[in-house]
C-alpha positions as CSV (number, residue, x, y, z in Angstrom):
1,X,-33.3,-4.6,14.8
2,X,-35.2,-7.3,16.7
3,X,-34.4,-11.2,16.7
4,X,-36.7,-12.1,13.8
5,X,-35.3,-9.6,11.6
6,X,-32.0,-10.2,12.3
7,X,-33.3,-13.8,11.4
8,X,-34.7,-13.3,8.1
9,X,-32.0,-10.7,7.0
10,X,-29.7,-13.4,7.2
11,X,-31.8,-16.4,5.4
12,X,-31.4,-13.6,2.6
13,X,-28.0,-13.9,2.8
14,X,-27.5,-17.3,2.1
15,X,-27.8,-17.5,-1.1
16,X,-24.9,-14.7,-2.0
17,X,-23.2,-16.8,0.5
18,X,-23.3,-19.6,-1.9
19,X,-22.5,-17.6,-4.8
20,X,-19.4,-16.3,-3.2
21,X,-18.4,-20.2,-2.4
22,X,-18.6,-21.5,-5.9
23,X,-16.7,-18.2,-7.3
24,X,-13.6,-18.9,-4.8
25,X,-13.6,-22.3,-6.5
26,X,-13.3,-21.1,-10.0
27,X,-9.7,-20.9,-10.5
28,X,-10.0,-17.7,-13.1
29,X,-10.9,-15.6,-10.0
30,X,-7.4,-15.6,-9.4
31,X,-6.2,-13.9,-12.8
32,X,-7.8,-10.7,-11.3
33,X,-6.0,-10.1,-7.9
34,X,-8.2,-6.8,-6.8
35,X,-11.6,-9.1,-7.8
36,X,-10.3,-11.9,-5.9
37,X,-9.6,-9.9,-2.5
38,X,-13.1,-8.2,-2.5
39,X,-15.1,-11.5,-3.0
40,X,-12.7,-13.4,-0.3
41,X,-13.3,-10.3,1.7
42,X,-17.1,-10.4,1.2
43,X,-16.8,-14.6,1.7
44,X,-15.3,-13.6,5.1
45,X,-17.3,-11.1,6.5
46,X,-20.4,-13.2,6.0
47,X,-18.8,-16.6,7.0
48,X,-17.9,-14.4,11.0
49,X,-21.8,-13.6,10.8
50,X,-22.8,-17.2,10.5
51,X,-20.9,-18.3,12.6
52,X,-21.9,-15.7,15.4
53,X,-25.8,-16.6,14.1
54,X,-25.5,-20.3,15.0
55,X,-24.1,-19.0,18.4
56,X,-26.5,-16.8,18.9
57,X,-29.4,-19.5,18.0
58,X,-27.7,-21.7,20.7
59,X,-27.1,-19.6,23.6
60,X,-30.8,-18.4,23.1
61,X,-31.9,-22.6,23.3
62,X,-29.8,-23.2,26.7
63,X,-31.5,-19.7,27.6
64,X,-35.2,-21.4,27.7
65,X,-33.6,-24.5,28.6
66,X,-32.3,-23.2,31.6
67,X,-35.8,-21.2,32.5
68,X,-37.8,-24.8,31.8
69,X,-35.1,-26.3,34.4
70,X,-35.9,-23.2,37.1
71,X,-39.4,-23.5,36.8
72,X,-39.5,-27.6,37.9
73,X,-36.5,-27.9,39.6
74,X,-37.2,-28.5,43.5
75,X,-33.6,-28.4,45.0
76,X,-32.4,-25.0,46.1
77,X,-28.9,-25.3,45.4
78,X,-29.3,-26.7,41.9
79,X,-31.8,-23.8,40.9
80,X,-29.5,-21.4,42.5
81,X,-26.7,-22.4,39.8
82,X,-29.4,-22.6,37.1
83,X,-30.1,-19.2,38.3
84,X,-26.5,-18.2,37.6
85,X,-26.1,-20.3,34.4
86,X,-29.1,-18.1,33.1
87,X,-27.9,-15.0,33.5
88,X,-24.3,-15.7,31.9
89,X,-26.2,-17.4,28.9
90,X,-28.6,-14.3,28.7
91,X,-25.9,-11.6,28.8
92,X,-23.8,-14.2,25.9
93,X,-26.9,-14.2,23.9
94,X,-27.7,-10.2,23.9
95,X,-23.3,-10.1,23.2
96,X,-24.3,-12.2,20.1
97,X,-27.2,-10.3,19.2
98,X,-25.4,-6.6,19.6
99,X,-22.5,-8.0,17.4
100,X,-25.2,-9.4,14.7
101,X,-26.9,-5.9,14.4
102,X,-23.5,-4.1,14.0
103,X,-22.5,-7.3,11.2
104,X,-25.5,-6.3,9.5
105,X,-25.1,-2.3,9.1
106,X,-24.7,-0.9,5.9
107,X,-21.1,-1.1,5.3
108,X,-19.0,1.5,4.2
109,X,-18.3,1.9,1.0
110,X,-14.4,2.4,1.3
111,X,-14.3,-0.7,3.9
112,X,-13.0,-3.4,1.6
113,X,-10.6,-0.9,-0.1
114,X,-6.4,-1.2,0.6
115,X,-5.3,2.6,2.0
116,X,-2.7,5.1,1.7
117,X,-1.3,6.6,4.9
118,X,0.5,9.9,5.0
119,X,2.2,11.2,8.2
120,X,3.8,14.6,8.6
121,X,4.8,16.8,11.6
122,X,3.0,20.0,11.9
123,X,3.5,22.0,14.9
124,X,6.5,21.6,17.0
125,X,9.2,21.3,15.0
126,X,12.1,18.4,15.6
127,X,9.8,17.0,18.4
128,X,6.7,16.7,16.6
129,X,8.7,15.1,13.7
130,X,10.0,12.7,16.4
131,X,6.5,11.6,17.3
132,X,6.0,11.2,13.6
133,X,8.4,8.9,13.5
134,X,7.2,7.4,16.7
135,X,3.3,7.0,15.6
136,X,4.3,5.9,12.3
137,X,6.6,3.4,13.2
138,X,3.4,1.8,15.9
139,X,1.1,2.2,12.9
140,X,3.6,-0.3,10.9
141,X,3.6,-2.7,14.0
142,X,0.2,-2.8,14.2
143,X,0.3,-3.6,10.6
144,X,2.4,-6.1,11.2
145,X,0.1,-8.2,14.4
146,X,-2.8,-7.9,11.6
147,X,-0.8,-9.8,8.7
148,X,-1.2,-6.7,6.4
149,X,1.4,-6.1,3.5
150,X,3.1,-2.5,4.2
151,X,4.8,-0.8,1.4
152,X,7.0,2.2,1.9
153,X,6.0,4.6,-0.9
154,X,7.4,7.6,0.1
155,X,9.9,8.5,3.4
156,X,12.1,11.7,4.0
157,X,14.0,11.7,7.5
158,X,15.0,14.5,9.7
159,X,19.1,14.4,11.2
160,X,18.2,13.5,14.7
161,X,16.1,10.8,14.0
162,X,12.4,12.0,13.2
163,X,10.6,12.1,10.0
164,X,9.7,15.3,7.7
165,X,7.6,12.6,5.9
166,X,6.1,9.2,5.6
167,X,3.7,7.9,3.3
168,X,2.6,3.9,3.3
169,X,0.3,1.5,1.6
170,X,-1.6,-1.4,3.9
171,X,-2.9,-3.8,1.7
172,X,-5.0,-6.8,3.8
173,X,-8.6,-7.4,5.6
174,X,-10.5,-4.6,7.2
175,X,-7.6,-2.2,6.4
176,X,-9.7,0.9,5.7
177,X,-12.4,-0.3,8.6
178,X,-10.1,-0.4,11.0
179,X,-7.7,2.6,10.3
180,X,-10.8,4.8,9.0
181,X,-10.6,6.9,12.5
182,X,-7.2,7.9,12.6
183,X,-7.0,10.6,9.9
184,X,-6.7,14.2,11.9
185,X,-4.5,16.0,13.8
186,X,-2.7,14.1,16.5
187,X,-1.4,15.7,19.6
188,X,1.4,14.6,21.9
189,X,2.2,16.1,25.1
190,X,5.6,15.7,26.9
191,X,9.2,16.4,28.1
192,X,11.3,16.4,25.2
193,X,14.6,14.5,25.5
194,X,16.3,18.0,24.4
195,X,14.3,19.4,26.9
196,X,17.2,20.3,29.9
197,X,14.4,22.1,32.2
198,X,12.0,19.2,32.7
199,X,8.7,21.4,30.6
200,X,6.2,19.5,28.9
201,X,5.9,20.4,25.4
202,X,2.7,20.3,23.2
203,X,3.6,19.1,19.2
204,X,0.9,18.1,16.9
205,X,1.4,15.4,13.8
206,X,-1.2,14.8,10.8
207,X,-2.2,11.8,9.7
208,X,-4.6,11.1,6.6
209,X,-5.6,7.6,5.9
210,X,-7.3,7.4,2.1
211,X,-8.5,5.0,0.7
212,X,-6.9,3.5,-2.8
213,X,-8.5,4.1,-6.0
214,X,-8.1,2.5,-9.6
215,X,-8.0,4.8,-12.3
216,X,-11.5,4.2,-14.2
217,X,-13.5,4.8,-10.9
218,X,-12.0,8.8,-11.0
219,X,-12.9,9.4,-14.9
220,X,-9.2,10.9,-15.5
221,X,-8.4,11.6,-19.1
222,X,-5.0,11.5,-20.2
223,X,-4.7,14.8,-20.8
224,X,-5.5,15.8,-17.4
225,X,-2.3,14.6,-16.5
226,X,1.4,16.0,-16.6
227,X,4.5,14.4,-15.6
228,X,7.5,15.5,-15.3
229,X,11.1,14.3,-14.3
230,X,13.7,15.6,-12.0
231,X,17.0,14.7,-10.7
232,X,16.7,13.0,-7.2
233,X,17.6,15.2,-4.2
234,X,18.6,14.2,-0.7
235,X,20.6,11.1,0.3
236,X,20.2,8.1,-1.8
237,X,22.4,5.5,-3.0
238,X,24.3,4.8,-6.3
239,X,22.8,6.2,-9.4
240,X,19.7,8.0,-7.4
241,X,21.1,11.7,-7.2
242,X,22.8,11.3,-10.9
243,X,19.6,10.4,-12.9
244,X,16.5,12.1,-13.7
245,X,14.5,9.0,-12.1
246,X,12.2,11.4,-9.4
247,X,8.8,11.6,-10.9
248,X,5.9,14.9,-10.5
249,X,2.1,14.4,-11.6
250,X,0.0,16.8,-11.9
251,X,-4.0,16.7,-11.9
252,X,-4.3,20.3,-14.4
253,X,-8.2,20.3,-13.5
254,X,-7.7,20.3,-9.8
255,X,-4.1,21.7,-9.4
256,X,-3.2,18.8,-7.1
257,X,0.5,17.4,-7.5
258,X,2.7,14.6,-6.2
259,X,6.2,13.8,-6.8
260,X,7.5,10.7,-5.9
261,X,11.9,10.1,-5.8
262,X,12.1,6.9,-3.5
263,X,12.7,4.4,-6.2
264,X,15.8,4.3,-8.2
265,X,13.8,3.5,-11.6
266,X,11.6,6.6,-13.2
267,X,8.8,3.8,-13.9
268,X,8.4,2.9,-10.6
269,X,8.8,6.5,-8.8
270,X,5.4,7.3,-11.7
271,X,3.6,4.4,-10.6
272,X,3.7,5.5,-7.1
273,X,3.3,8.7,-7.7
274,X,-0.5,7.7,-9.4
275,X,-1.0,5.8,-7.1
276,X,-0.8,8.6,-4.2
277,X,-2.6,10.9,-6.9
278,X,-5.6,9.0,-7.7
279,X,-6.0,8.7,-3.4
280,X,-5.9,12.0,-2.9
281,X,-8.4,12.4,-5.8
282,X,-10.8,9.9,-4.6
283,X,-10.7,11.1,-0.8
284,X,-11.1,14.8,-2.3
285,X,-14.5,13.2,-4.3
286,X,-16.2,11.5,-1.4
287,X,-15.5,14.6,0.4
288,X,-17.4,16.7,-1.5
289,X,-20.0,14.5,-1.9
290,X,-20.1,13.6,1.8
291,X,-20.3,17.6,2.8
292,X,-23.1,18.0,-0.2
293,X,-25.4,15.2,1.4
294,X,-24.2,15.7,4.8
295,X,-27.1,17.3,7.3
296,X,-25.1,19.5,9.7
297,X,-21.7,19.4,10.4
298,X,-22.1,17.3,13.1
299,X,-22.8,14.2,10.9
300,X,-18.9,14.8,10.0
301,X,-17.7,14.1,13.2
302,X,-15.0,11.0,13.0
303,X,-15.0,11.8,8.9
304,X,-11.4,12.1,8.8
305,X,-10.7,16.0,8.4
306,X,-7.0,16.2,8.7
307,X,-7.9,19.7,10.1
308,X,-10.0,17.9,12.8
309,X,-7.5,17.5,16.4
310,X,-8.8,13.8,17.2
311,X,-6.3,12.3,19.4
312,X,-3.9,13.6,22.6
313,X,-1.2,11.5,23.6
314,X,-0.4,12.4,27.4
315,X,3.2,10.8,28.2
316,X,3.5,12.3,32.1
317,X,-0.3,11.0,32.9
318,X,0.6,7.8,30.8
319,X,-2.7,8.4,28.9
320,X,-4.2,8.6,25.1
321,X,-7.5,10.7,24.4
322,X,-9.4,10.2,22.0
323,X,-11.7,13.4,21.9
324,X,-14.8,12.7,19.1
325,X,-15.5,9.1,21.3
326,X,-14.7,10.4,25.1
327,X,-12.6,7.5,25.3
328,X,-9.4,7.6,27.8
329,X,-6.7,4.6,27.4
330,X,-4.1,4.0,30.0
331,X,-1.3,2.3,28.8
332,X,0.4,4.3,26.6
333,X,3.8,2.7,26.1
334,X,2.0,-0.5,24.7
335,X,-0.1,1.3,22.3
336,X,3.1,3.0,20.6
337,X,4.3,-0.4,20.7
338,X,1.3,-1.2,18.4
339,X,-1.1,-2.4,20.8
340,X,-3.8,0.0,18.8
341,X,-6.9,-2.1,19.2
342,X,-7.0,-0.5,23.1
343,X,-7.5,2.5,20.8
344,X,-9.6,1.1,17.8
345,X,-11.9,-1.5,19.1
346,X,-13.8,0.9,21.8
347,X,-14.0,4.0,18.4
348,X,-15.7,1.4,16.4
349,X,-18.1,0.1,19.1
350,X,-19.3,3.6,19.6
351,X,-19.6,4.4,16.5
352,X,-21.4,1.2,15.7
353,X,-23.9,2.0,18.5
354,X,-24.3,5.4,17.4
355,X,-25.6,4.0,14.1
356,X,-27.7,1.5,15.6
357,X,-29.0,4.2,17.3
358,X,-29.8,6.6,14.5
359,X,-31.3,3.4,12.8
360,X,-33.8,3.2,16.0
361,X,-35.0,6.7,15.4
């Protein structure tokens, strides 16, 4: 995309721009929470590109500024630091520009949606359910530095400290966008605490991010659904083993069920359990349709296939792989810490150039 479109692309934005301003200031917006979020979500995006535009417009002024100084200046020494002024504005301007073109890709479809996480040792056995407790709990901090709301839908425990389970909502800005990446197998590679010989062990953990989904977008007639109740098993508190509060729904057409027994009340233990139902519903839907319009199978590639091994997490070399992006992170105790954006912000970079480079062809 070259300077004048970027331009004209967005004059044409302006005027959404100002619808989304006056619809922020009608106080009714608020009476629908989910409309709300996606127009303040919209209102923010496009405010960022504006801001960068006006940026951009500037550093590309003190660019021929600077060039009209170089060409009539006599004095060596204050050409030389023209000199050097121009290339620090020119490299600021083609910054601006680069972050422009990515602004103004087609976004994804899921990007303004809140997510669903669900984490779950696979190979590996009490370790790997250790690092599920590990990655999980750095996933939560992360959520945390971004101001999302987390909510804890469903969590089962291991004795020594790992998790058999963990699935979690993240409700906030650029949710899905940022955490699109991280569904797949993750691998860890280490010496066990349990381990008395010193060996490094290899354990792997799934994790599928899906995006949330309201009932009416899925088409799902009542009777495609079946519930049924159950008394609570595992440790709990006070009336949670005694009652039939736990909560199983069942998609009939697709076979696809999910219980739900972390709340004490049945109503809430249903609600989540739709909730996690209608995700897995949705993620199953754009799958298909992504695979039906899909090229090759190389268009997949960073899809999120929970089959797919993304990620290796090297503790004796202090180093995290990422293996669809090539990209190697040192620092690997500040990323479980929740330092995630040394991970995140380099995946979405290349994957932004990778479209602006499909776009080119």
């Amino acid at each position: 995309m070259v300077p004048e479109d970027i331009a004209a692309h967005l004059d044409g934005l302006r005027g959404r721009f100002a619808e989304l301003e006056k619809a922020l200031e009608d106080p009714s917006l608020y009476a629908d929470p989910e409309k709300g979020r996606k127009i303040t979500c919209e209102h923010h995006r496009l405010e960022a590109m504006f801001r960068d535009f006006a940026d951009w417009k500037k550093a590309l002024a003190d660019v021929e500024s600077n060039k009209e100084i170089i060409a009539v200046e006599e004095d060596a020494d204050m050409r030389a630091l023209a000199e050097e002024d121009l290339v620090l504005q020119q490299q600021q301007a083609a910054k601006l520009e680069k972050t422009l073109q990515i602004a103004l890709l087609p976004p994804d479809p899921n990007d303004d949606r809140n997510i669903i996480v669900e984490i779950k040792p696979a190979a590996g056995g009490e370790e790997a359910a250790l690092f599920a407790g590990e990655l999980s709990r750095a996933y939560l901090k992360y959520a945390e530095g971004k101001d999302w709301h987390v909510e804890v839908l469903d969590q089962s425990n291991t004795d020594l400290g790992g998790i058999k389970n963990i699935t979690f909502s993240l409700t906030g800005n650029e949710v899905y966008s940022r955490m699109k990446f991280e569904s797949g197998v993750h691998r860890v590679q280490r010496v066990p605490e349990t381990e008395a010989g010193g060996r490094i062990h290899t354990s792997t953990v799934t994790v599928s991010v899906m995006p949330e989904a309201a009932e009416v977008e899925l088409d799902i007639k009542p009777e495609d659904l079946r519930f049924d109740v159950f008394r609570s098993s595992g440790p709990g508190g006070q009336c949670v083993n005694t009652t039939d509060s736990a909560v199983r729904v069942t998609h009939i057409p697709t076979g696809l069920a999910v219980a739900s027994q972390q709340e004490k009340s049945q109503h809430r233990n249903k609600e989540i359990a739709l909730r996690i139902l209608y995700a897995r519903l949705l993620e199953m839907k754009q799958r298909e349709e992504q695979s039906r319009f899909a090229a090759d199978r190389r268009s997949l590639v960073g899809s999120g296939d929970r089959s797919e091994r993304i990620r290796t997490y090297n503790f004796p070399q202090n180093r995290i792989t990422d293996h669809r992006f090539a990209v190697n992170i040192h620092g690997l105790p500040a990323v479980m810490e929740g330092d995630l954006d040394q991970v995140i912000e380099p995946i979405l970079l290349i994957e932004c150039e990778r479209r602006l480079e499909a776009l080119r062809k």
